[in-house]
C-alpha positions as CSV (number, residue, x, y, z in Angstrom):
1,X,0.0,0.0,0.0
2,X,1.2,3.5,-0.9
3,X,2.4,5.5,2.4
4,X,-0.5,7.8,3.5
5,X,-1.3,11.1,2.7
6,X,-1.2,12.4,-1.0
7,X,-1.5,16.2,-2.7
8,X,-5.0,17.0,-3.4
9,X,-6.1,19.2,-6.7
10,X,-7.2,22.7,-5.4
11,X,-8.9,25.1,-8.4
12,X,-6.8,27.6,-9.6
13,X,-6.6,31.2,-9.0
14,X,-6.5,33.2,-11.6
15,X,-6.8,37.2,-11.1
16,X,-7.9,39.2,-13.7
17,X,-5.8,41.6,-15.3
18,X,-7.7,44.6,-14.1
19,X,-7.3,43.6,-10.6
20,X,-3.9,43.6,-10.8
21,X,-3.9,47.0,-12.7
22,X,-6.0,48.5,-9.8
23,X,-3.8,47.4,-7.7
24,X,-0.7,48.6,-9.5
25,X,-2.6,52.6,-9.7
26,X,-3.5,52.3,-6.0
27,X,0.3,51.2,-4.8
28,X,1.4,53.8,-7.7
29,X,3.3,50.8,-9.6
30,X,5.5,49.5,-6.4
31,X,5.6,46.1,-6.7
32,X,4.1,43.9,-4.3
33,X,6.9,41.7,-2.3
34,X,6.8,37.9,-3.6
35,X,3.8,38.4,-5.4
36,X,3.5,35.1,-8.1
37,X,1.8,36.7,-11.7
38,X,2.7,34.9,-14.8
39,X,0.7,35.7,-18.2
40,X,-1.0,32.0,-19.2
41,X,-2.1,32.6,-22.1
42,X,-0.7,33.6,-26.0
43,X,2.0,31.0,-26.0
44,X,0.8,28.6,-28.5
45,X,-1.6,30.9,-30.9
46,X,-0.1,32.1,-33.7
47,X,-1.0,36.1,-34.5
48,X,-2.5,37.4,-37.7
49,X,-0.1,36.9,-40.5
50,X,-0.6,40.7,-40.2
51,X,1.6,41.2,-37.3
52,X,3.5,38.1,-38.1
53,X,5.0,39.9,-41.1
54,X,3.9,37.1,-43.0
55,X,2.9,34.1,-40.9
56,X,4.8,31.7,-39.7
57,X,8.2,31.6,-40.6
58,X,11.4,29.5,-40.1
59,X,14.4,30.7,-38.4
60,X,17.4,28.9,-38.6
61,X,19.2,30.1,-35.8
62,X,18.7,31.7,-32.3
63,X,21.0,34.2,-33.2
64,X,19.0,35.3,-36.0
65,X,15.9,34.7,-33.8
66,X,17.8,37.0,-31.4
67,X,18.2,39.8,-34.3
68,X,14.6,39.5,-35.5
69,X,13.5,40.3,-32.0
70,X,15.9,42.9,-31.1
71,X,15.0,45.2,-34.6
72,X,11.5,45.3,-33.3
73,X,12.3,48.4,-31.3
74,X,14.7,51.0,-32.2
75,X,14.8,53.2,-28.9
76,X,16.0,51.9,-25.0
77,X,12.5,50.2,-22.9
78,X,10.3,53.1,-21.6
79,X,9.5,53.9,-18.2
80,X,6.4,51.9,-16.9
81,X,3.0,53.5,-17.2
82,X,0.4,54.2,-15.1
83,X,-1.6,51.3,-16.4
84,X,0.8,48.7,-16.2
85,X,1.9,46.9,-13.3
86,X,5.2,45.7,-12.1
87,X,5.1,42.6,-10.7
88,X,8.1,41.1,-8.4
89,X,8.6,37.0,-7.8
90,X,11.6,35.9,-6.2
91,X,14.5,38.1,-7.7
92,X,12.6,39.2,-10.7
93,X,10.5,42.3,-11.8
94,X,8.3,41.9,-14.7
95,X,6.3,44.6,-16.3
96,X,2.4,43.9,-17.5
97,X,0.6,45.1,-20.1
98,X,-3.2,46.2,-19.5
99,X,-5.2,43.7,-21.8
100,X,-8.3,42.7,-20.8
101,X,-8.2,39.1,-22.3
102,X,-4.6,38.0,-20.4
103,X,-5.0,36.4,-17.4
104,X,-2.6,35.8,-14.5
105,X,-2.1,32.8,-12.6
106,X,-0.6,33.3,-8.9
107,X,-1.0,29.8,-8.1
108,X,2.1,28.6,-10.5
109,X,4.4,30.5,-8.5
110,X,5.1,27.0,-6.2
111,X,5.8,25.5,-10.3
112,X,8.4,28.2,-10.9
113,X,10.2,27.9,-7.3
114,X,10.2,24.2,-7.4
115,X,11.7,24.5,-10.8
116,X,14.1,26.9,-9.8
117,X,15.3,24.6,-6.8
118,X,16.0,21.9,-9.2
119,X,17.6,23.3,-11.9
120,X,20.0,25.0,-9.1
121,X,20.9,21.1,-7.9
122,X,21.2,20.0,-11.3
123,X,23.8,22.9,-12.0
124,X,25.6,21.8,-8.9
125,X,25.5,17.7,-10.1
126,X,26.3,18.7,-14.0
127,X,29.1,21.2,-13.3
128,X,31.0,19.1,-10.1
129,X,32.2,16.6,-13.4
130,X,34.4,19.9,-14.7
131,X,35.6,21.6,-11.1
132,X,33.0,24.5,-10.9
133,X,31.5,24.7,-7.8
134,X,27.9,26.2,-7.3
135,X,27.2,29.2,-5.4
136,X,23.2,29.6,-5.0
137,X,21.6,32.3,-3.0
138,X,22.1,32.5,0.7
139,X,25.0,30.5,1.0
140,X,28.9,30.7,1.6
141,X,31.9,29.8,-0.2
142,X,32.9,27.3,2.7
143,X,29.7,25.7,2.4
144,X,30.1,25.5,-1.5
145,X,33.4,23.7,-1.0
146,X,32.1,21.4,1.4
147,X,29.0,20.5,-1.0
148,X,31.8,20.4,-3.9
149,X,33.3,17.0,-1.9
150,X,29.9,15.1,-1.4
151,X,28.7,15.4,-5.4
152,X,30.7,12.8,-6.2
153,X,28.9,10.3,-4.3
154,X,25.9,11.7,-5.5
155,X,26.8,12.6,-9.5
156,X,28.1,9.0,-9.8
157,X,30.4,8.9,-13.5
158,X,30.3,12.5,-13.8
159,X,32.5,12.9,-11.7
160,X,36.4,11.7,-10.8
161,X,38.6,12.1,-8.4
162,X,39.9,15.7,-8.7
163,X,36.7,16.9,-9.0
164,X,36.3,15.3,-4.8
165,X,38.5,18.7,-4.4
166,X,37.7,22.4,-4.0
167,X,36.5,23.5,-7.4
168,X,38.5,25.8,-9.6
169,X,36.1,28.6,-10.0
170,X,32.4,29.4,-8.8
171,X,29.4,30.0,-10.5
172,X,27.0,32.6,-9.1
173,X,23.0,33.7,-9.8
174,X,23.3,36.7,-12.3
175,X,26.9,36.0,-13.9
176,X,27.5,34.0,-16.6
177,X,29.5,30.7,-17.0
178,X,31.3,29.6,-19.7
179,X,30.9,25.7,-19.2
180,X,27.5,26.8,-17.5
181,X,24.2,25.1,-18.5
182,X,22.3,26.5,-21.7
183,X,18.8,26.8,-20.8
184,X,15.5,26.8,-23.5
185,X,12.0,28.1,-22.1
186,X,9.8,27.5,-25.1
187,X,7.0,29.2,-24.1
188,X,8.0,31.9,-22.2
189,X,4.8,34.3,-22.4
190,X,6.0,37.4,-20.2
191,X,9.7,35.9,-19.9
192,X,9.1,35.6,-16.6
193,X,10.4,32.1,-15.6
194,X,13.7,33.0,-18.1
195,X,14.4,36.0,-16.0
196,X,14.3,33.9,-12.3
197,X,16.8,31.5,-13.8
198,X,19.1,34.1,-14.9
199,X,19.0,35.6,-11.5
200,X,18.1,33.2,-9.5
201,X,20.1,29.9,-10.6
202,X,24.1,29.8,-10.6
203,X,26.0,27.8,-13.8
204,X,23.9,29.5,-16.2
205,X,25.6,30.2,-19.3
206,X,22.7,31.0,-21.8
207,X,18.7,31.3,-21.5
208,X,16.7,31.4,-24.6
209,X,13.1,32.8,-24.0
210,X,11.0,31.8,-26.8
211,X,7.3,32.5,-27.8
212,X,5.3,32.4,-30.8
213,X,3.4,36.0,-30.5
214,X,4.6,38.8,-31.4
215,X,3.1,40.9,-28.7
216,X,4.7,38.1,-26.3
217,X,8.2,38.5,-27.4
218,X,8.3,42.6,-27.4
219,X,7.2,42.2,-23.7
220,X,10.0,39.5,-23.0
221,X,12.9,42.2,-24.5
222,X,11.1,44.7,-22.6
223,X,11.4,42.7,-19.0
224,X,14.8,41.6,-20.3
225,X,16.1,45.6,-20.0
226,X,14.2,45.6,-16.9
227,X,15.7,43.6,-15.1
228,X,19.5,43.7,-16.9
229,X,20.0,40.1,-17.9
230,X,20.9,40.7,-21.9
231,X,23.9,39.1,-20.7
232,X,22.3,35.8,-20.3
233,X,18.7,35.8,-21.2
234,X,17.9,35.9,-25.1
235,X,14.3,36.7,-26.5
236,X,13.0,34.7,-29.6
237,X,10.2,34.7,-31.8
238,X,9.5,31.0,-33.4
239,X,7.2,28.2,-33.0
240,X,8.3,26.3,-30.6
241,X,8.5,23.1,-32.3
242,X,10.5,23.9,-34.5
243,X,12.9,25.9,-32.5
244,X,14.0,22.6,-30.5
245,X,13.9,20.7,-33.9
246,X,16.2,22.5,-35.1
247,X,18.5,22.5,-31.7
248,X,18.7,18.5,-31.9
249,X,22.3,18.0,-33.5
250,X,24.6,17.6,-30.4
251,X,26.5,20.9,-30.7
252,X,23.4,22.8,-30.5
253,X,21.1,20.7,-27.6
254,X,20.4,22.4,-24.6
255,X,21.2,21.0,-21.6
256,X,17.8,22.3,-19.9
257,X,14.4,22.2,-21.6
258,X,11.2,23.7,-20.1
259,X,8.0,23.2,-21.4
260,X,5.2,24.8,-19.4
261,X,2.1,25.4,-22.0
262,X,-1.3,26.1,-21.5
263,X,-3.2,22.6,-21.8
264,X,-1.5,19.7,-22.9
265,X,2.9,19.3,-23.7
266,X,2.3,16.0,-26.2
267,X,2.8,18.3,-29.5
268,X,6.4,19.9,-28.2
269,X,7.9,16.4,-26.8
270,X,9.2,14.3,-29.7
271,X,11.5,17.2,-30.5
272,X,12.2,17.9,-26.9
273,X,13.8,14.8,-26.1
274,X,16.0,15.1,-29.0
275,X,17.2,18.8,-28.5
276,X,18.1,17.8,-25.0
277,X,21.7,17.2,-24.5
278,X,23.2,13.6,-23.2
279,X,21.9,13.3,-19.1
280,X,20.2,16.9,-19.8
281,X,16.7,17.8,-17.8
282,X,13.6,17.9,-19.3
283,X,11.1,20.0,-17.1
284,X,7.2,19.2,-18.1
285,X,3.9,20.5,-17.1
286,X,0.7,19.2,-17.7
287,X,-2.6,20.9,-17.3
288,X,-5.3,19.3,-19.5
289,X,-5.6,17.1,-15.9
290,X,-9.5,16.6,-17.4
291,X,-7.9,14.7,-19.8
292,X,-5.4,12.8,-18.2
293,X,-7.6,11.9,-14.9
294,X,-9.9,9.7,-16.9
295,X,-12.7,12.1,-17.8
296,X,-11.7,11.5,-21.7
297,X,-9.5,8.7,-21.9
298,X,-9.3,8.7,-25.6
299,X,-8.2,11.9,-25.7
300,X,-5.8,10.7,-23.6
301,X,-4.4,8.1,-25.7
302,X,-4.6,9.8,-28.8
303,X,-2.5,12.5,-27.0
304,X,-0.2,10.8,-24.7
305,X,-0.2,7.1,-26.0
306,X,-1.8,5.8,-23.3
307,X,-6.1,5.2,-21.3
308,X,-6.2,7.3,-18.5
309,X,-9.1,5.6,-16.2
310,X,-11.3,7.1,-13.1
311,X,-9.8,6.0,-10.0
312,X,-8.9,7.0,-6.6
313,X,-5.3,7.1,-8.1
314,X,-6.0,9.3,-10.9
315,X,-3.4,12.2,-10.2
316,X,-0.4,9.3,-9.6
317,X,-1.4,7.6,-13.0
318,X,-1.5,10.8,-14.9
319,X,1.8,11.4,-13.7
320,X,2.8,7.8,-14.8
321,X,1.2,8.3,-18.4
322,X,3.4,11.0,-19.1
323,X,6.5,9.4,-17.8
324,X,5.4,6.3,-20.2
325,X,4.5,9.0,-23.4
326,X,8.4,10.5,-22.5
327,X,10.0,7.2,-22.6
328,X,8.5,5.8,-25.5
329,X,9.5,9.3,-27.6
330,X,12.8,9.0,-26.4
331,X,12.8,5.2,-27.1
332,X,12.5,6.4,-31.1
333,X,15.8,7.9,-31.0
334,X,17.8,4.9,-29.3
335,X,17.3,7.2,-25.9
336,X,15.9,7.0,-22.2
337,X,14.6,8.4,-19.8
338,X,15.7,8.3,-15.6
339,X,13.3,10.6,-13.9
340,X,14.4,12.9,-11.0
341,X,11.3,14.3,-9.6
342,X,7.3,14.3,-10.5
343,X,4.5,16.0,-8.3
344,X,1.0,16.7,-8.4
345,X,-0.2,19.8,-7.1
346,X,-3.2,22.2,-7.6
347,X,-4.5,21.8,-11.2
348,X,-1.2,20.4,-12.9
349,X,1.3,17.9,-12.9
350,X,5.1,18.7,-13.3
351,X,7.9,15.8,-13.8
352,X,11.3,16.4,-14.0
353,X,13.3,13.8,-15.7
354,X,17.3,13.3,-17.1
355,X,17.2,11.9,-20.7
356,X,20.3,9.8,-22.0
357,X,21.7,8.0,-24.8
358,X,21.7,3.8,-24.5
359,X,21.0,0.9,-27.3
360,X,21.2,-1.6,-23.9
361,X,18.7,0.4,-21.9
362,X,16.1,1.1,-24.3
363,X,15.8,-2.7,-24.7
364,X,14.7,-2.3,-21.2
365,X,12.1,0.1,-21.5
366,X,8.9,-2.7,-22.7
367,X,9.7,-4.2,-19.1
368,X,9.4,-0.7,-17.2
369,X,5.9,-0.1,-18.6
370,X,2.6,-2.0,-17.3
371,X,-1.0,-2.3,-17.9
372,X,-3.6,-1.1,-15.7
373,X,-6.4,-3.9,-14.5
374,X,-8.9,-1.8,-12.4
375,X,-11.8,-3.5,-10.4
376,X,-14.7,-1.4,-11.4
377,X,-16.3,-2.8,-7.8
378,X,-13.9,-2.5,-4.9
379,X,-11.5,-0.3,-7.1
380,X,-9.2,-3.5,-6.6
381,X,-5.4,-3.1,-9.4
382,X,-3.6,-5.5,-10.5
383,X,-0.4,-4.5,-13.2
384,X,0.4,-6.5,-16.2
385,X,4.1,-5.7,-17.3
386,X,4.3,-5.3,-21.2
387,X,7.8,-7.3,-21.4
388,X,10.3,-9.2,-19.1
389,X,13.8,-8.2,-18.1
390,X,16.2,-11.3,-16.7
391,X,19.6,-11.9,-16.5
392,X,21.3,-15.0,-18.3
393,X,24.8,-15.6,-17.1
394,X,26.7,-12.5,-17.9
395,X,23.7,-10.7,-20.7
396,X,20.0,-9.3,-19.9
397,X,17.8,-10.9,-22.2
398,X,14.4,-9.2,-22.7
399,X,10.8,-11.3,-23.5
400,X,7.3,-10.8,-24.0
401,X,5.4,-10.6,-20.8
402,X,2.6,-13.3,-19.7
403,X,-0.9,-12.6,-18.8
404,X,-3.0,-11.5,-17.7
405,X,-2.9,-11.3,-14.2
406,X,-6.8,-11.5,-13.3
407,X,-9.8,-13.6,-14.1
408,X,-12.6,-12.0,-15.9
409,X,-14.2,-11.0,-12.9
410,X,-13.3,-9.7,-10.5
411,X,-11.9,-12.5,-7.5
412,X,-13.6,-9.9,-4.5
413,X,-16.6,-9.1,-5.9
414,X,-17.2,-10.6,-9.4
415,X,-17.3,-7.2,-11.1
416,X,-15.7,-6.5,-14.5
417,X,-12.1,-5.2,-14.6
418,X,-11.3,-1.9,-16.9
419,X,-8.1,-1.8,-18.7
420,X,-5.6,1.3,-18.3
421,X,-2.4,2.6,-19.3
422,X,0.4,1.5,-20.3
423,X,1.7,3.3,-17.8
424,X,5.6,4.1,-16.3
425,X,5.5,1.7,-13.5
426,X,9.0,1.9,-12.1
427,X,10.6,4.7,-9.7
428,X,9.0,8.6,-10.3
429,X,12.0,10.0,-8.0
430,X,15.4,10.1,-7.0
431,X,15.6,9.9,-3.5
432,X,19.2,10.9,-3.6
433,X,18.3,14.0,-6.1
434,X,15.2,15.1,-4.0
435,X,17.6,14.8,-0.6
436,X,20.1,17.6,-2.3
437,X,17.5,19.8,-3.2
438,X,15.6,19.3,0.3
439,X,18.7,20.3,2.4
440,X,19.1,22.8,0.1
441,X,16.1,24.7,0.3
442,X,16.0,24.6,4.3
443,X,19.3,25.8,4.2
444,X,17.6,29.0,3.0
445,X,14.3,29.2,3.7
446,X,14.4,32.8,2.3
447,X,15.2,31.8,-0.7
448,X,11.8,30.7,-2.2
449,X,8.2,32.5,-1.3
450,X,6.7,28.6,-1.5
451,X,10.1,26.9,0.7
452,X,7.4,25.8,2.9
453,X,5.5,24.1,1.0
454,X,8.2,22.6,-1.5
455,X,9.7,21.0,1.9
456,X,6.7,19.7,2.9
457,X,6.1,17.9,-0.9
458,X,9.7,17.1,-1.2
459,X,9.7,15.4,2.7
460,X,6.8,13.4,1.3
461,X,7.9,12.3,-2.0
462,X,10.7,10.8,0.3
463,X,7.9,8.5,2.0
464,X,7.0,7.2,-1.0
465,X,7.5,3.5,-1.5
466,X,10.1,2.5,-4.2
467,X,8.4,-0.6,-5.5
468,X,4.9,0.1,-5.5
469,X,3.1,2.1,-8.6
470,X,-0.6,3.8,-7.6
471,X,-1.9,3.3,-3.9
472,X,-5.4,2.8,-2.4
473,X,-6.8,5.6,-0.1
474,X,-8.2,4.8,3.4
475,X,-12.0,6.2,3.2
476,X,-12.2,4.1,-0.3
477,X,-10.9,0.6,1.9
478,X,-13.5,1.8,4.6
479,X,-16.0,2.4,2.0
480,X,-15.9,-1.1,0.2
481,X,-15.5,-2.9,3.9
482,X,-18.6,-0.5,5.2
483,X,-16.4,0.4,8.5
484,X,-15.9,3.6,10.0
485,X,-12.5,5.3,8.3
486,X,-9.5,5.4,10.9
487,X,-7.3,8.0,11.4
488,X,-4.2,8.5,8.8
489,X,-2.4,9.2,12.3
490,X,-3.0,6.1,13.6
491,X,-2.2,4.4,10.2
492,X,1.5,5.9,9.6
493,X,4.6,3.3,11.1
């Protein structure tokens, strides 16, 4: 059984645009402290060809993305009006515009911390291997050393020897590195999330800040002045899709990818796990949770390659159909997937997962998926693996699965059985990955508006039971049983 307790979905927040602008007259533009606004919406709409300058087009560079974007405006960014607001989120102040149809989404403001967190722990893992030690926000250079000498337990062939000594040079938030991480947001919207890496994470050599509106990208150049990050954050005005396409040839992969769109990722990751460079991070969010919680489950498998079903595990299987849709891309392309970190919280789902290179391993990837039987009675699950992993002597050999693993009714109750997935039924996390970022964040519990919350998900995640895909809830056991529903106190070891 899964260890107790689990995130619940809570509706989103959204506030209005002209809430925030009255707010922004009253407090004469002064930003409010830590206050989480991010512009949802023209990130995958194309404008009229109009304002295009001719539709879609294809760029076949970021750097002429970069000039494209930077002969929009001719003069330095104005001075904010009196109907736009400035809103500040961690270390970043972003400027926005007055239109009635944009909403803003305070709630993702957890998304963006949490992702901030982790992409700060993966600089420290990815940039131990070449002697650069990590300097993120409230901490010392003693403490950087000290960290420097326990990544090489935790970064495993990444790292040797010399790198077990005090690195040759630090990265800090707000400079750039060299050998530092190049970073893709390819739908940045406001730029908002590009600008909190640039000052918020350390190893950051390059951000790219991409959108597909025209309107969208002037506002990301405009918040890139504002906040003085043309060092390291570049705007760009493509489609998506085709940006990462044409980033998959090895020089040009970038070593982090963030997708966060408005509904569902499926179009933007079969390039995505082939721009990504070899052990990169690929940072997904899902909100079509409708879609992926059973309500629609052929929506589902049209989209993500897999039946979503209505259960009391809904949230933990969505997270396991997208894990399953980012495998078997990645499978295409003789790659794989080892994921670091996947939560469920308010109306989305986020996973954060390392994609690599590996003939051998991709053999493995039938064996790591599994059918879903679900007892349409007692809510009783049984998983059928698709293939079978073994060793023989000194080789893994790799054969079909056997099935199935229930009757046709159910052996409880006698009621039918509905058939899910295939899902990702191996580890979601890294407990060694989430431990680094947990220590880190209560190292600095300044650092992040949401530190108390992203300790309190990440000290949960570390509960969870290695070896056991989905869980069954307490009031649903007490339900099928007809007993009164015990405490989850009483229930925890």
């Amino acid at each position: 059984m899964q260890a107790p307790g689990r995130l619940l979905i809570r509706p989103s927040v959204l506030c209005s645009v002209n809430t925030v602008r009255a707010v922004g007259r009253l407090l004469h533009c002064t930003p409010p402290k830590h206050s989480a606004v991010e512009m949802e919406t023209g990130t995958t709409k194309a404008e009229p060809e109009s304002e295009m300058n001719g539709g879609s087009r294809s760029l076949k560079s970021v750097q002429e993305q970069a000039e494209c974007v930077a002969s929009l405006s001719d003069t330095d960014c104005p001075a904010v009006t009196n109907v736009e607001a400035v809103i500040q989120e961690g270390k970043a102040r972003i400027i926005f515009p007055s239109a009635n149809e944009v909403f803003y989404n305070p709630v993702q403001e957890f998304n963006r911390d949490l992702t901030c967190a982790v992409i700060t722990q993966f600089a420290r893992q990815r940039l131990a291997a070449k002697g650069i030690g990590v300097l993120s926000l409230g901490e010392s250079e003693k403490m950087v050393v000290k960290l420097s000498e326990s990544e090489g337990e935790l970064s495993g062939a990444e790292t040797d020897r010399g790198d077990q000594q005090s690195p040759r040079e630090l990265a800090r938030p707000g400079e750039k590195c060299q050998e530092g991480l190049r970073v893709l947001e390819g739908l940045a919207a406001s730029g908002l999330r590009s600008i909190r890496f640039a000052k918020e994470v350390p190893g950051i050599h390059s951000v790219v800040a991409n959108d597909f509106s025209f309107r969208a990208v002037e506002m990301i150049k405009r918040n890139i002045e504002f906040n003085n990050v043309e060092h390291l954050v570049t705007p760009s005005l493509a489609d998506a899709s085709l940006l990462i396409h044409q980033s998959k040839r090895s020089e040009h992969r970038f070593d982090v990818i963030d997708l966060d769109p408005y509904g569902s990722p499926a179009p933007f990751i079969d390039a995505a796990v082939q721009a990504v460079s070899e052990g990169g991070l690929l940072c997904v969010t899902c909100t079509d949770m409708a879609v992926m919680a059973g309500n629609s489950g052929e929506t589902c498998y049209s989209k993500y390659g897999a039946m979503s079903i209505k259960s009391k595990f809904c949230h933990e299987m969505a997270l396991r159909i997208i894990l399953h849709s980012l495998d078997l891309r990645a499978n295409c392309y003789q790659r794989y997937i080892e994921p670091l970190l996947s939560v469920s919280a308010d109306f989305y789902i986020r996973v954060f997962v390392r994609v690599f290179t590996g003939q051998a391993k991709v053999k493995s990837s039938a064996s790591k998926q599994a059918l879903v039987y679900h007892c349409v009675g007692c809510g009783t699950f049984h998983m059928q693996r698709m293939g079978k992993a073994f060793l023989h002597g000194q080789n893994h050999k790799f054969t079909a699965a056997t099935g199935p693993p229930v009757a046709a009714e159910c052996e409880h109750c006698q009621q039918r059985h509905q058939l899910g997935g295939p899902i990702w039924a191996e580890q979601m996390h890294s407990p060694d990955f989430i431990r680094t970022v947990l220590e880190t964040v209560e190292r600095n519990p300044q650092g992040y508006k949401t530190s108390d919350r992203i300790v309190g998900i990440l000290s949960m995640v570390m509960e969870e039971l290695p070896d056991c895909p989905l869980y069954y809830t307490m009031d649903h056991l007490s339900s099928v049983i007809r007993s009164n529903t015990p405490s989850l106190l009483q229930m925890r070891p």
